[in-house]
N, C-alpha and C positions, 0 to 999 in steps of 0.2 A: 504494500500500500504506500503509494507517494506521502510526504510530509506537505504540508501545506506552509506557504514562506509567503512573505509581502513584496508584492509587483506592482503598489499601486504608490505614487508621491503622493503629499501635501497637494502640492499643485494639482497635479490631476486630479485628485480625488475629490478636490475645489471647483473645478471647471467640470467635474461630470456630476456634481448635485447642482452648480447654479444654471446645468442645460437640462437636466430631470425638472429643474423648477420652471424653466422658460418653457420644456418643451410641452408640459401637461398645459399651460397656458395658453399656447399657439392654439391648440385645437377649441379649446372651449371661450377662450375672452374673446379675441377677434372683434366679435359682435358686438360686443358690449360696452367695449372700448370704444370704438366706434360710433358707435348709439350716444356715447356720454362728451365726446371729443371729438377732435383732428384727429388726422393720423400722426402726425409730428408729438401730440400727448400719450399719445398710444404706443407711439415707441420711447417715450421717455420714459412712460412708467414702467416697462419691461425693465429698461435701464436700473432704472432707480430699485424695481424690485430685484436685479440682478446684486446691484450693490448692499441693499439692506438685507439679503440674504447671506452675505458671509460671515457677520458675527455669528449668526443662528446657527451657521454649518461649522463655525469654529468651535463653537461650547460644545455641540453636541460629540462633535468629534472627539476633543479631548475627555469628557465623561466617555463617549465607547472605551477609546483606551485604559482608561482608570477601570471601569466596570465593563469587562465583557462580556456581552449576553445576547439574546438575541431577540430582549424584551422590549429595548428601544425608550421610550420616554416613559414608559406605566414603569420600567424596573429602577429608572431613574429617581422617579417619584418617590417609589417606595421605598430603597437606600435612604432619601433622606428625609421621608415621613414616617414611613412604617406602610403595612400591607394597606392603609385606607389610600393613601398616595397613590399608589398602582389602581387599584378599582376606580377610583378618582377620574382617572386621566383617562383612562377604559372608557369611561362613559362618557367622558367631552367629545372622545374621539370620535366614538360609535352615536350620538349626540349631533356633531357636525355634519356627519355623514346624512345621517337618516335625514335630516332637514336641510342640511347644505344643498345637496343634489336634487332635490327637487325644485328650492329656490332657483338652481342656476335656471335648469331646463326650464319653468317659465320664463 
């Protein structure tokens, strides 16, 4: 059985969450964007979300490092709350979801 090693940098690993976060974007804002603005705002805000997404990818990353797991921000919670942290987060997420995505589609 192979060992498993790290192939991925800082950098990289930086440029492929701030185009996982643009790229789920492209398909579903577009619209909306649009609908609310120019397109010259429309690609600023991409911008600007690109930028205010690397502190968030920086913390998170360095907590994976500290806590590896593969519980993601409910096991975060819960390190530093206790088990109600983790359900917590559980149900913001799953919370967003069930309501997020319906808001979008209308």
């Amino acid at each position: 059985m192979t060992e498993l090693k790290k192939t991925i940098s800082f950098t990289r690993g930086m440029g492929l969450a701030i185009c996982m976060l643009i790229g789920t974007g492209i398909l579903a804002l577009p619209g909306l964007a649009l609908d609310a603005g120019t397109v010259y705002e429309a690609i600023l805000g991409w911008f600007l979300i690109a930028i205010v997404a690397v502190p968030l990818i920086e913390v998170c990353s360095s907590l994976g490092l500290k806590f590896p797991s593969t519980a993601g921000l409910a096991g975060y919670a819960e390190k530093a709350v206790g088990p109600w942290g983790g359900y917590a987060v559980s149900y913001l997420v799953g919370g967003s979801l069930f309501f997020g995505l319906p808001a979008v589609a209308l």
